[in-house]
C-alpha positions as CSV (number, residue, x, y, z in Angstrom):
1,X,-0.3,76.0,74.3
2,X,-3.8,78.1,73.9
3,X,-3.7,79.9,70.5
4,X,-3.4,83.0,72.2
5,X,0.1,82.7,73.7
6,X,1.1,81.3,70.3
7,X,4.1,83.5,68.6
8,X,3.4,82.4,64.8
9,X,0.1,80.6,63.3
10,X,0.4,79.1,59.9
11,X,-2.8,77.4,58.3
12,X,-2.3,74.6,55.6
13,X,-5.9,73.8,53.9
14,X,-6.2,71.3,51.4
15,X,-7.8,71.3,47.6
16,X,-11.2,72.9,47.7
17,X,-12.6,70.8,45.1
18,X,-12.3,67.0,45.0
19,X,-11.2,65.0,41.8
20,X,-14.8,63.5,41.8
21,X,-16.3,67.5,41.0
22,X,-17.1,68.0,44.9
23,X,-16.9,70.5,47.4
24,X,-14.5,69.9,50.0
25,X,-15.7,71.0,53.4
26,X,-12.9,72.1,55.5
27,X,-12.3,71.7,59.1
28,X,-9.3,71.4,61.4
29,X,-8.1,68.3,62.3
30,X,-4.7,68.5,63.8
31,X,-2.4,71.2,65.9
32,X,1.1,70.4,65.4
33,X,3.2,73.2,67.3
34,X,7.3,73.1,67.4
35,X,9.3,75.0,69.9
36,X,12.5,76.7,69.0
37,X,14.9,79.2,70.4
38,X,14.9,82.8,68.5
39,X,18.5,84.2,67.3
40,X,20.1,85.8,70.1
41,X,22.0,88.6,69.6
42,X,23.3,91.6,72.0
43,X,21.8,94.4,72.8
44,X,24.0,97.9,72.7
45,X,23.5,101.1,74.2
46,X,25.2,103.7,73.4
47,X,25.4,106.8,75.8
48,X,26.3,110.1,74.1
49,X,27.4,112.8,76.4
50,X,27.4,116.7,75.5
51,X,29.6,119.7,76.2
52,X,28.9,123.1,76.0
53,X,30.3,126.7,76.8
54,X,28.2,129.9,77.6
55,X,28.1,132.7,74.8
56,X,28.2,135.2,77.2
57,X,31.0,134.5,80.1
58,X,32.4,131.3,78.3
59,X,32.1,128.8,81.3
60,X,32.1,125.4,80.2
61,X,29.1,122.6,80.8
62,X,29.9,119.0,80.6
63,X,26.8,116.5,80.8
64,X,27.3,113.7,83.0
65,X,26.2,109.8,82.7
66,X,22.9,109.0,85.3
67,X,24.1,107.2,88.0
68,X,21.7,104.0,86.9
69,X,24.2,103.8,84.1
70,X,27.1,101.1,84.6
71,X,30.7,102.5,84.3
72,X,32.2,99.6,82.9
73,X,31.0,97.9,79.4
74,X,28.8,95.1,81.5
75,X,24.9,95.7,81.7
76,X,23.1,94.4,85.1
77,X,21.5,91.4,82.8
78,X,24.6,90.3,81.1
79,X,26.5,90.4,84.9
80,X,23.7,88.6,86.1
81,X,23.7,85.7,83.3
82,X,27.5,85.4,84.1
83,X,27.2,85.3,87.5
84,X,23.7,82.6,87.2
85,X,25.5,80.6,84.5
86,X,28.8,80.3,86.9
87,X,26.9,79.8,90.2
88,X,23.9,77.9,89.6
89,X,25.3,75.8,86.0
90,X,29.0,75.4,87.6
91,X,30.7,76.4,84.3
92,X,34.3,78.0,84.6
93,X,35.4,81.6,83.9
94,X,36.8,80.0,81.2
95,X,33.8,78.0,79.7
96,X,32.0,81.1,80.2
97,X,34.4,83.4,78.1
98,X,34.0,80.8,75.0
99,X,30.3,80.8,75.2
100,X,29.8,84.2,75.3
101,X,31.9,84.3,72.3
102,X,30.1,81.4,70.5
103,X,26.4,82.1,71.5
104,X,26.3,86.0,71.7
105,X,29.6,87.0,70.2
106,X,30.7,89.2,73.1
107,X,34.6,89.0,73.7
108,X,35.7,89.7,77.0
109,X,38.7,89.2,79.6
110,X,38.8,86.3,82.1
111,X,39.4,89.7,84.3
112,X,36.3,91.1,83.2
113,X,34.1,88.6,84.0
114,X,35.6,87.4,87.0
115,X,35.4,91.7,88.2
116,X,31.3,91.4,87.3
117,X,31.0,89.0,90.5
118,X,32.0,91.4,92.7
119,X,29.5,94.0,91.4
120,X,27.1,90.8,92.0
121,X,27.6,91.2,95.8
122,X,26.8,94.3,96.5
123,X,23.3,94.2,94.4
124,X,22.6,91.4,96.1
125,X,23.1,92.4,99.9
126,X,19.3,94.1,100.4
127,X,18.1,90.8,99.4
128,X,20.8,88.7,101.1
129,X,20.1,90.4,104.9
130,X,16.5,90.0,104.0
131,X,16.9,86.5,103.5
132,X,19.0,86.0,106.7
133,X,15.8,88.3,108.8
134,X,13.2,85.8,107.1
135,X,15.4,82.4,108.2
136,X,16.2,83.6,112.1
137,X,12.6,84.0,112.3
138,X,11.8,80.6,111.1
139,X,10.3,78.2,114.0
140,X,12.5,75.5,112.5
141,X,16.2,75.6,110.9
142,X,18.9,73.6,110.0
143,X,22.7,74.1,110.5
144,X,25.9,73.0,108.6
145,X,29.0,73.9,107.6
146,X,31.7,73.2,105.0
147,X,35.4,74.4,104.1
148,X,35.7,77.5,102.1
149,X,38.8,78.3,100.4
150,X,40.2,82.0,99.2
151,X,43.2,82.1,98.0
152,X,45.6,80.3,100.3
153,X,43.2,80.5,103.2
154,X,40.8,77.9,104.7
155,X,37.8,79.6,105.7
156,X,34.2,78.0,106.4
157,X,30.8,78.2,105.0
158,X,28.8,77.6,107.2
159,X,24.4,77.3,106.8
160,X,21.5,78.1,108.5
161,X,18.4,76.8,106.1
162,X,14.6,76.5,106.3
163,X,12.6,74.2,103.7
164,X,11.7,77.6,102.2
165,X,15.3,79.2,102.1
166,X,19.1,79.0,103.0
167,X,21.2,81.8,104.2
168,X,25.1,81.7,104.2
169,X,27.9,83.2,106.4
170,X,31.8,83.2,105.8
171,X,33.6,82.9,108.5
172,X,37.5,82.5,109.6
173,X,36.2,79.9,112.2
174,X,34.7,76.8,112.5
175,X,34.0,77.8,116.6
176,X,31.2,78.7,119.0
177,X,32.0,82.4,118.0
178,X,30.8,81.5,114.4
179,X,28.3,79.5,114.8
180,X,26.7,82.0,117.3
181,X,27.1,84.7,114.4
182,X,25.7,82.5,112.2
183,X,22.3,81.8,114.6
184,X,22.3,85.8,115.3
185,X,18.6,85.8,117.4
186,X,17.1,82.3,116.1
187,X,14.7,81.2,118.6
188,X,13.0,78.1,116.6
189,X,14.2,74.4,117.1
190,X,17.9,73.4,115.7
191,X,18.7,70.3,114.1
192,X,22.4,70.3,113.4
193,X,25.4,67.1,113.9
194,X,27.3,66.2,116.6
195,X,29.6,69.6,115.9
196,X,30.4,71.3,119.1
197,X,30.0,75.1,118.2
198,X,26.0,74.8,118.0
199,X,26.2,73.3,121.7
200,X,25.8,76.8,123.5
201,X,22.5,76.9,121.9
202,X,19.5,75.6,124.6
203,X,19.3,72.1,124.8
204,X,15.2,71.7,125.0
205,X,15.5,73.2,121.2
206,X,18.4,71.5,119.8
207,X,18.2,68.4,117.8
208,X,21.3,66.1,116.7
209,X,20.9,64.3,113.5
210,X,20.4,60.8,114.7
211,X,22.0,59.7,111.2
212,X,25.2,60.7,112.1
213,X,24.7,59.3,115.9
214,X,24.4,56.1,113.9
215,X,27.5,56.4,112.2
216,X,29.2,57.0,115.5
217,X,27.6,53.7,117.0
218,X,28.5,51.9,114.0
219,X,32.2,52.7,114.8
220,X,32.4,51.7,117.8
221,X,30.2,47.7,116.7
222,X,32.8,47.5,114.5
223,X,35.7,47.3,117.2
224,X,37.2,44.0,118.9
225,X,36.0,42.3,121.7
226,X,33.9,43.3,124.4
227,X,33.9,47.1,123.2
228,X,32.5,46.0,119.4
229,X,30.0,43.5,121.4
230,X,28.4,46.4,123.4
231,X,28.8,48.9,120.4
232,X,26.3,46.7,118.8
233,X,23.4,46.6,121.5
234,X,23.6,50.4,121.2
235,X,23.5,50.4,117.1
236,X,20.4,48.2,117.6
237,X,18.8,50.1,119.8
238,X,19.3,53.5,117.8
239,X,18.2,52.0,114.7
240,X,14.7,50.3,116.4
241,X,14.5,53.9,117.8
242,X,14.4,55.8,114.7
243,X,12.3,53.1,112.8
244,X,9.7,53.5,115.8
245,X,10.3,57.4,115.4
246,X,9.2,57.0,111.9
247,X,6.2,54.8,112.3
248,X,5.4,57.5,115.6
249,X,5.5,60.3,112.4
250,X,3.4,58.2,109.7
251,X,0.6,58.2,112.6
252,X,0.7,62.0,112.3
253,X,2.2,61.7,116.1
254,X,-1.5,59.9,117.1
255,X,0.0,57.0,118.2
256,X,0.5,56.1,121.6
257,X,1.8,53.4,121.1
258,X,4.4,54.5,119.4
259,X,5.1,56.9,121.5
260,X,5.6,54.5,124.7
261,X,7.7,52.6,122.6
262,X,9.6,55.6,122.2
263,X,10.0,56.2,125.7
264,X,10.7,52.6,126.9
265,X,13.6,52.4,124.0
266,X,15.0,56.1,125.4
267,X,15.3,54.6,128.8
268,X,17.2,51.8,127.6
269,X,19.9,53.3,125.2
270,X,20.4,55.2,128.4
271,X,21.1,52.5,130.8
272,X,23.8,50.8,128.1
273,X,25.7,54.0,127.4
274,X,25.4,54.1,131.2
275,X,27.3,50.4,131.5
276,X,29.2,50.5,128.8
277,X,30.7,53.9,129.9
278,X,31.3,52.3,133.3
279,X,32.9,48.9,131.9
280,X,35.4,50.5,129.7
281,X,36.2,53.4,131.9
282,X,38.8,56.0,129.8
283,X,39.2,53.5,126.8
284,X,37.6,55.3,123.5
285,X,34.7,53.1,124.1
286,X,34.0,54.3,127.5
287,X,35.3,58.3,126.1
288,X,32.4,57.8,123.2
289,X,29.6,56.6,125.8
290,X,30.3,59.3,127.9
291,X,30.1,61.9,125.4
292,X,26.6,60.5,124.6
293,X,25.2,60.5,127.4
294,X,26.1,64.4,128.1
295,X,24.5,65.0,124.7
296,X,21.4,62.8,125.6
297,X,19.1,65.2,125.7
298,X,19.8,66.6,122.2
299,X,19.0,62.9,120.5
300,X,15.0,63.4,122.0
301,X,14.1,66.6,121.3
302,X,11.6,65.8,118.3
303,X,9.4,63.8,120.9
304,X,8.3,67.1,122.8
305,X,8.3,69.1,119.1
306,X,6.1,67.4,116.5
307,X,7.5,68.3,112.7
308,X,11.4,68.0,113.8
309,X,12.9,65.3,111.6
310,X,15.7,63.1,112.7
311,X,18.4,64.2,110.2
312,X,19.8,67.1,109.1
313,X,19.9,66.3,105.7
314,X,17.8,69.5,104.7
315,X,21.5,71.4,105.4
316,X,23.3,69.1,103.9
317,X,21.2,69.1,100.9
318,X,21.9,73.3,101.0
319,X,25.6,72.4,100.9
320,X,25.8,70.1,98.2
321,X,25.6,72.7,95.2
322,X,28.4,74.6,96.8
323,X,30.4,71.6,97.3
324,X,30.1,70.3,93.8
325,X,31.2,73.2,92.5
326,X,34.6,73.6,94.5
327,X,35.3,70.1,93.7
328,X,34.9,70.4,90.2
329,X,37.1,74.0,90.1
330,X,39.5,72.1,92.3
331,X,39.3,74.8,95.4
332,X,40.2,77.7,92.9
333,X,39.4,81.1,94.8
334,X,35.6,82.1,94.9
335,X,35.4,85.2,95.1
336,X,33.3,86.3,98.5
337,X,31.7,82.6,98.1
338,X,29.5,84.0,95.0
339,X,26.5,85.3,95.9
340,X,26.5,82.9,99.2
341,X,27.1,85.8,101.3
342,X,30.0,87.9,103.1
């Protein structure tokens, strides 16, 4: 680091005069700097309020705390270490009462700290509908959702995420009525799985994660017979489809090539879900075909909008934090999904 942003200098010279009778002339020859952590300790305020009463008609005047001062014990930074150590680090209410003990000695209740979330939510909403406002108007989002449980209810979490920013919605549902909430005015291109609820949304926009259109075809090439055979023409021809998608993307979408390659392989996944659906009529095989080619349209939607990738890992990759942590506190209640919205 530049001298400047330096917190302590200390300057070690050696002898001035050499054993031989000589000067020594002195210049610097190494900078040797060590980083370390101060002594943390708490900060207290203490806020003393007055009374008085008049001389004259003995009325009584009682001074009263500002409103910017907390009513409980808890400061805004110490609710907001709690809350960032907890929400971002994953540590328990009860990790987090021991090492407030150890590193700042503060004792407080389990109850106390799990209260200071609450007071987390409300700070937070300005900033939460702000990030909502900023993601609807994003040209290009992402969609997921995940259990969410409080107390002994099974609620969802469900995402709407940008490459700049996620915004999270509770919700009682996992239907069209959610998902819908969850979209509010959202005009840009969806990517989102094979999940029904996002399907009132227009199709020329909407773009199914052609991993998990994989993992469908995969399913069905792993069946017996006739049915497995078929199923693994179809899993070919995805997976030549998204490899050509790919190259189509490294060209910067210049390629023409590419591009007809595109088209011709489009055509064809068509005309086997076509047969297949036609050969195994109301078996699961022929059910599954069918329900691909009504969501057709949704697998192509990056050829007519350059920048739309073919997964929706982006969402999942929102997720993930959330669902590590309610693995590793084994679905204990989180209170108003910390932080991740009403």
């Amino acid at each position: 680091m530049p001298e400047d942003q330096v917190d302590h200098i200390k300057r070690y010279y050696p002898h001035a005069v050499c054993g031989c009778g000589g000067t020594v002339q002195i210049d610097r020859y190494q900078r040797h700097q060590v980083f370390d952590l101060p002594e943390v300790r708490y900060e207290v305020t203490e806020h003393q309020c007055y009374a008085g009463c008049c001389q004259r008609c003995g009325q009584h005047h009682k001074a009263h705390l500002p409103d910017a001062v907390p009513a409980g014990q808890m400061g805004p930074g110490l609710i907001a270490w709690i809350n960032l150590i907890n929400g971002r680090y994953h540590l328990t209410l009860r990790q987090i009462e021991s090492l407030l003990q150890e590193q700042w000695g503060l004792t407080f209740s389990l109850g106390a700290i799990s209260q200071s979330q609450k007071k987390l939510n409300d700070w937070l909403a300005p900033v939460y509908q702000q990030i909502g406002e900023a993601v609807r108007a994003a040209n290009l989002g992402y969609a997921d959702e995940t259990r969410h449980y409080r107390n002994r209810s099974t609620y969802w979490l469900w995402s709407l995420s940008t490459d700049q920013a996620a915004y999270f919605l509770t919700h009682y549902s996992r239907g069209k009525g959610a998902a819908n909430a969850l979209l509010g005015n959202f005009n840009g291109v969806l990517v989102t799985d094979r999940h029904g609820a996002y399907n009132d949304y227009a199709a020329n926009k909407h773009q199914y994660c052609w991993a998990h259109i994989i993992r469908n075809l995969e399913k069905i090439a792993q069946r017996r017979g006739q049915a497995g055979k078929d199923g693994q023409k179809l899993l070919r021809l995805a997976r030549l489809g998204v490899r050509c998608a790919k190259r189509w993307q490294q060209s910067d979408y210049q390629s023409q090539h590419y591009r007809q390659r595109l088209e011709k392989l489009r055509q064809r996944l068509k005309t086997q879900l076509e047969q297949s659906a036609l050969i195994h009529g109301k078996t699961k095989t022929g059910n599954s075909c069918r329900k691909l080619l009504k969501d057709f349209p949704r697998l192509w939607t990056f050829l007519d909008h350059p920048g739309v990738p073919l997964t929706n890992n982006a969402a999942e990759r929102s997720l993930r934090p959330y669902v590590i942590w309610r693995k590793i506190s084994f679905s204990v209640n989180h209170t108003a999904a910390i932080s991740f919205g009403r």
